[in-house]
C-alpha positions as CSV (number, residue, x, y, z in Angstrom):
1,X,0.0,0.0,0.0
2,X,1.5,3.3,-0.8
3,X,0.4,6.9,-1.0
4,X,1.2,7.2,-5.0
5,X,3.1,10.1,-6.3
6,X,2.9,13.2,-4.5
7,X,5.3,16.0,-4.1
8,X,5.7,18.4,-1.3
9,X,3.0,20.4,-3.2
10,X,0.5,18.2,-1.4
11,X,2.1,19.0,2.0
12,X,0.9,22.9,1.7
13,X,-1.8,22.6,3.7
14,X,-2.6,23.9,7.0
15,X,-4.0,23.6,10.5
16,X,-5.9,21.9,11.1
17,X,-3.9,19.3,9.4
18,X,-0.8,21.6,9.1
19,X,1.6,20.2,6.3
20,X,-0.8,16.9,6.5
21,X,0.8,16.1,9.5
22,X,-2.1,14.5,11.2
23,X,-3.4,12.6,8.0
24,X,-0.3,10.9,6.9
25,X,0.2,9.5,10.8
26,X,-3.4,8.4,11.1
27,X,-2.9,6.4,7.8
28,X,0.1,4.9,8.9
29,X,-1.9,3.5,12.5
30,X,-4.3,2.3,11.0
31,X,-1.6,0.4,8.7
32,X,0.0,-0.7,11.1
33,X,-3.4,-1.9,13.4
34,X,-4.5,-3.7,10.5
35,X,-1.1,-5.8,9.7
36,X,-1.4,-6.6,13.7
37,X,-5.2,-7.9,12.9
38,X,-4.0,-9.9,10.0
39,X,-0.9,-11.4,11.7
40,X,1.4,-10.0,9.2
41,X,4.6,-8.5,9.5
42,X,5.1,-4.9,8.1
43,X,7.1,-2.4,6.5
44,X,6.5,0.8,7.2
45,X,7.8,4.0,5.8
46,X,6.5,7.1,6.7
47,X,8.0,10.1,4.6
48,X,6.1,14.0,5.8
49,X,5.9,16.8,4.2
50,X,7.5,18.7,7.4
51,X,9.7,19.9,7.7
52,X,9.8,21.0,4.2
53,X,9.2,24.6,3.4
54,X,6.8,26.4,3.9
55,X,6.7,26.5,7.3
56,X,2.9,25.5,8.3
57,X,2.2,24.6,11.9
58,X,-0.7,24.7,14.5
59,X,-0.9,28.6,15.5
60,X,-0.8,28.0,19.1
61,X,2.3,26.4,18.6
62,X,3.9,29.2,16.7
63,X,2.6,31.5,19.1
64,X,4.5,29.7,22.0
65,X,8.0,29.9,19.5
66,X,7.3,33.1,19.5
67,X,7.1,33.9,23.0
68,X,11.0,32.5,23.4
69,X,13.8,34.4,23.0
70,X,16.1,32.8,19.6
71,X,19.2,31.8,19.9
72,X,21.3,29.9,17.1
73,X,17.4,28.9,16.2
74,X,15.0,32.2,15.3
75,X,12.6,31.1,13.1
76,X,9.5,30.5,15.4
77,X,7.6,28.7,12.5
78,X,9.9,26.4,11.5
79,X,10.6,25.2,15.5
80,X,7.0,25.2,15.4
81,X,6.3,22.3,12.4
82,X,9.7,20.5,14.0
83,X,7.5,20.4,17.1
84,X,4.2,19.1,15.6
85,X,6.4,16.8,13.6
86,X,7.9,15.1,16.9
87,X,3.9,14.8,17.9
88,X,3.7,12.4,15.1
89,X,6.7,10.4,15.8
90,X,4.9,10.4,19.7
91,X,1.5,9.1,18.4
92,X,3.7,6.1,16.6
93,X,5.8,4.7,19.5
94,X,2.3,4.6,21.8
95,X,0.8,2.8,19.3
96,X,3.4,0.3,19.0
97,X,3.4,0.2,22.6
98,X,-0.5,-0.2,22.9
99,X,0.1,-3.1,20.4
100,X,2.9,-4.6,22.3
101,X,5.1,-4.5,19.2
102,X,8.0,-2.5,20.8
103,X,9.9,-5.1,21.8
104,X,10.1,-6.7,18.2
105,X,10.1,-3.6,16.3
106,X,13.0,-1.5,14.8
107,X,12.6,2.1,13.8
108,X,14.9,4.2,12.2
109,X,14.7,7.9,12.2
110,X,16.3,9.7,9.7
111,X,16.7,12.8,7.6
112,X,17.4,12.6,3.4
113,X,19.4,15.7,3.6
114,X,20.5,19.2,5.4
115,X,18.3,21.7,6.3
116,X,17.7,24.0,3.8
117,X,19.9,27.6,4.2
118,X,18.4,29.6,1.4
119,X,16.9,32.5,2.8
120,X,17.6,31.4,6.1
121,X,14.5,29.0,7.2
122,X,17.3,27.3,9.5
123,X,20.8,26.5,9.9
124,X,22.8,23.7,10.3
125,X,25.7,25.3,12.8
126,X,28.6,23.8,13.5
127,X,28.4,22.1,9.8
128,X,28.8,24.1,6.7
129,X,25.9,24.8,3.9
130,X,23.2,23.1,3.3
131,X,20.9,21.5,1.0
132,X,21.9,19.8,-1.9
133,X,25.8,21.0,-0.8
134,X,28.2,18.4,-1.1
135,X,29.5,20.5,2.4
136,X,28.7,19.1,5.7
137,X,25.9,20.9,6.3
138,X,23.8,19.3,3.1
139,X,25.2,15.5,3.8
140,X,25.2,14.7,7.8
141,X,22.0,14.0,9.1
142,X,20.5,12.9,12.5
143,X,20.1,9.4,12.6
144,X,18.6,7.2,15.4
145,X,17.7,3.5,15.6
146,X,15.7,1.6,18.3
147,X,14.3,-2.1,18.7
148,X,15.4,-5.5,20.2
149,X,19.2,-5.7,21.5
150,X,20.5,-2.1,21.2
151,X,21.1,-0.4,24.3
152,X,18.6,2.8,25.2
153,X,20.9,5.6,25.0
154,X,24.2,4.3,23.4
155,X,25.7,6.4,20.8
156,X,28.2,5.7,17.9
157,X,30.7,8.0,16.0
158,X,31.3,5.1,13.5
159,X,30.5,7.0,10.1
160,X,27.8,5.5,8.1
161,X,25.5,5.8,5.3
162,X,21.7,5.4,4.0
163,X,23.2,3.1,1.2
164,X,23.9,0.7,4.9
165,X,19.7,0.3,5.8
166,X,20.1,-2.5,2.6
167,X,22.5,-4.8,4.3
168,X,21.1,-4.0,7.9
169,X,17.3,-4.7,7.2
170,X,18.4,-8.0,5.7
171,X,20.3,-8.6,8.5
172,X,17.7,-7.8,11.0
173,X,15.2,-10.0,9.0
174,X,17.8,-13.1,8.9
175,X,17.8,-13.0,5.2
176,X,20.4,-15.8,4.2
177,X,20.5,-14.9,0.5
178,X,24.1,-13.8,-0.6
179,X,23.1,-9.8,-1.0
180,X,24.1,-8.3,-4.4
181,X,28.4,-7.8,-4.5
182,X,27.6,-4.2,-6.4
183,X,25.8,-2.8,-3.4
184,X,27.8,0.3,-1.7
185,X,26.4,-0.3,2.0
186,X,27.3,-3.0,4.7
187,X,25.2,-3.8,7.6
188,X,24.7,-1.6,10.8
189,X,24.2,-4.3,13.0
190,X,27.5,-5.2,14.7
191,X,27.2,-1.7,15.9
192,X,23.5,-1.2,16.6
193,X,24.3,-4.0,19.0
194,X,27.0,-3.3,20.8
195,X,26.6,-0.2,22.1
196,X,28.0,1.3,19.4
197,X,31.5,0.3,18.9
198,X,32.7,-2.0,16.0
199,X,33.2,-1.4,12.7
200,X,31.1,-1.8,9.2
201,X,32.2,-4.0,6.6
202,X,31.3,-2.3,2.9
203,X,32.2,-3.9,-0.6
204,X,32.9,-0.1,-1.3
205,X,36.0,1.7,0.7
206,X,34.7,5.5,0.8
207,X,31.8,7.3,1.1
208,X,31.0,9.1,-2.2
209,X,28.4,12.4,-2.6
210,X,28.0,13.7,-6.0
211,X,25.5,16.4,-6.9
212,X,26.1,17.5,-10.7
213,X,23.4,19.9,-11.1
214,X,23.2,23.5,-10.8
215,X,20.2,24.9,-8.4
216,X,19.5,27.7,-9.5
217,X,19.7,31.2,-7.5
218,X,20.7,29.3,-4.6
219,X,24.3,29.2,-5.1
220,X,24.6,25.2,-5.9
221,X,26.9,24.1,-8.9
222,X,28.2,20.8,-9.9
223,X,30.0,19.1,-6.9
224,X,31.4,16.1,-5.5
225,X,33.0,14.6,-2.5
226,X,34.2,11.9,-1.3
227,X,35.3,11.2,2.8
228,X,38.1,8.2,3.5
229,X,38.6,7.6,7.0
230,X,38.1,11.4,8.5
231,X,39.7,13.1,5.7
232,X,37.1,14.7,3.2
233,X,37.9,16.2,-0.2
234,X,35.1,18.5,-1.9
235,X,35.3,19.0,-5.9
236,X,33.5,21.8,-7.9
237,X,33.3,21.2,-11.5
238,X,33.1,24.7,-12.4
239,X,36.4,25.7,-11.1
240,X,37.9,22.6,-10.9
241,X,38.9,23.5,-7.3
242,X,39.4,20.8,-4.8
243,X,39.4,21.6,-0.8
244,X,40.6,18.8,1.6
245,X,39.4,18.9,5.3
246,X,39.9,16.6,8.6
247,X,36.5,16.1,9.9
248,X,37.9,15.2,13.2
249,X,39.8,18.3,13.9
250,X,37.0,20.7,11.7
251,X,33.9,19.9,11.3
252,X,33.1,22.9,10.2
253,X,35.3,22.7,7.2
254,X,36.6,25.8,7.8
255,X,40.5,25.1,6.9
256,X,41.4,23.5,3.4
257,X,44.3,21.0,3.9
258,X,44.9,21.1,0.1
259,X,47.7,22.9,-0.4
260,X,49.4,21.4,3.1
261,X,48.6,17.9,2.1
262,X,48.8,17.4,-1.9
263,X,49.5,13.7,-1.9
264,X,46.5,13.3,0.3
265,X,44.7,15.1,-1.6
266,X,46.1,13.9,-5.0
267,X,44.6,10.6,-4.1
268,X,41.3,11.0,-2.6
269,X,40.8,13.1,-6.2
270,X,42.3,9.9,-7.8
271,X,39.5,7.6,-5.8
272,X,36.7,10.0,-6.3
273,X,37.3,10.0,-9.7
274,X,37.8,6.4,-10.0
275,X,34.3,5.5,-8.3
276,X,32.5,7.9,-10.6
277,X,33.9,6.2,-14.0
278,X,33.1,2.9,-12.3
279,X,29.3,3.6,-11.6
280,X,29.3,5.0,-15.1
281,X,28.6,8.6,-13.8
282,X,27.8,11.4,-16.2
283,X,30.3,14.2,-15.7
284,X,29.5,17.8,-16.6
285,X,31.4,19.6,-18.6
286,X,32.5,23.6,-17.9
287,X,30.1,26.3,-19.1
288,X,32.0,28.9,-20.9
289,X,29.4,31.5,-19.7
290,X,29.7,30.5,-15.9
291,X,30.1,33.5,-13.9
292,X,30.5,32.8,-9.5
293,X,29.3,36.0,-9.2
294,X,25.8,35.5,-10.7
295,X,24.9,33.1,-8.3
296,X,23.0,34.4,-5.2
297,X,24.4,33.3,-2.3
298,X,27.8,31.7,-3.2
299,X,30.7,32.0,-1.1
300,X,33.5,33.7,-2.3
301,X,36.5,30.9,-2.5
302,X,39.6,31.5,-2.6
303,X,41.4,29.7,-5.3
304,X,42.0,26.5,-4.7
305,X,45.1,23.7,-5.4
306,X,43.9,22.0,-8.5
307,X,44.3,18.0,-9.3
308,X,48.0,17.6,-10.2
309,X,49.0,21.0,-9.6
310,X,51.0,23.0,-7.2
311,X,48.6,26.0,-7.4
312,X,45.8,26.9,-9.5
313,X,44.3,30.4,-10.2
């Protein structure tokens, strides 16, 4: 059962159903209630319009954001959808717990991107950027998992990746089928029960972002990046910059290890490069007419070391 095709179009509605909040969870009960009825075992996968702009949310809650002073965090509406949001998630785990399913049920809680930083909705401080960057900012996302064997309250800084849920949910479900050797993930579940410690094992080395689009008036050209270990290099097409970063020391990626560290750099450009000729990835070519000035809220960058080259204007 599925919802069809929507897009976030269908999600401009508001209260008393503010971005469909309400309607999308009550579907997804009543899902779940009847799977329970019919002794079947379920799938669910719940995708809302919030937090997606614009910000819709129930006015009494908006009128309490208002009331508090900001911080890092101004916009009242957009703490006010977050907050109706986590209502939903709320109305979920009681009815799994009415059900007695919450012992022999995983969720996982996720996000498929950033926050978006065009006209300031929100921001994703410490991390850099956004949306559809290949920066920090656009590509780390909260992630939390609960069910049967992991520990309430454990926490992992293993690095992993929505191209992992694959291997995990098989896993979790004792699939014995070898699992496809092109896949990029590996399965979550040496750490999701131990506390967090361990280690995933991945047919693929590195973790690969690649974005080779321009978005327009928003300061996104094409881009890639690719993190090994906690070293991250970032690529833009345009320029043909690369910027190298140690996420362990700066998450904020805020100093470029480029021209300090060339052979490091040399060959995570050499990998990144390699992966996307592998997977058969399209790579743009330069527009003549491309102007970083043109594009409304771009950074200015410094120049950049260049693959293979001392410096490059």
């Amino acid at each position: 059962m599925h919802d069809g095709a929507t897009t976030n179009a269908e999600g401009r509605h508001g209260p008393p159903n503010p971005k469909r909040i309400d309607g999308v969870t009550e579907r997804s009960l009543a899902f779940i209630h009847r799977a329970v009825e019919e002794g079947r075992p379920f799938l669910l996968q719940i995708s809302h319009y919030a937090v997606h702009t614009p910000m819709i949310a129930r006015p009494e809650t908006v009128a309490a954001y208002e009331a508090r002073k900001g911080g890092t965090h101004t916009n009242s509406g957009y703490g006010a959808m977050t907050e109706n949001l986590d209502g939903s998630l709320a109305a979920l785990l009681s009815k799994l717990e009415d059900l007695r399913l919450e012992a022999r049920t995983y969720i996982f809680y996720t996000s498929d991107n950033g926050g978006e930083v065009f006209q300031e909705p929100t921001n994703n401080l410490p991390l850099r950027k956004g949306k559809t960057h290949t920066w920090e900012g656009g590509i780390r996302v909260p992630l939390i998992v609960s069910g049967p064997g992991i520990e309430a309250g454990s926490a992992s800084d293993v690095p992993v990746n929505g191209s992992d849920f694959f291997a995990t949910f098989a896993e979790l479900l004792g699939i014995e089928a070898v699992l496809p050797a092109d896949q990029d993930g590996g399965s979550l579940v040496p750490i999701l029960k131990s506390g967090g410690a361990g280690s995933v094992q991945r047919p693929t080395e590195d973790f690969v972002w690649y974005y080779p689009h321009y978005r327009n008036m928003k300061g996104v050209f094409p881009q890639a990046a690719i993190r090994s270990g906690d070293y991250k290099l970032v690529k833009f097409y345009e320029t043909e910059n690369i910027h190298l970063y140690d996420l362990s020391k700066d998450l904020s990626e805020q100093t470029d290890l480029a021209e300090a560290m060339p052979e490091r750099a040399d060959a995570l450009h050499a990998r990144l490069t390699g992966y996307l000729a592998a997977v058969g990835a399209k790579i743009p070519t330069r527009n003549p007419d491309y102007d970083p000035k043109l594009d409304l809220g771009l950074e200015p960058m410094a120049p950049r070391r260049g693959p293979g080259s001392a410096s490059r204007d």
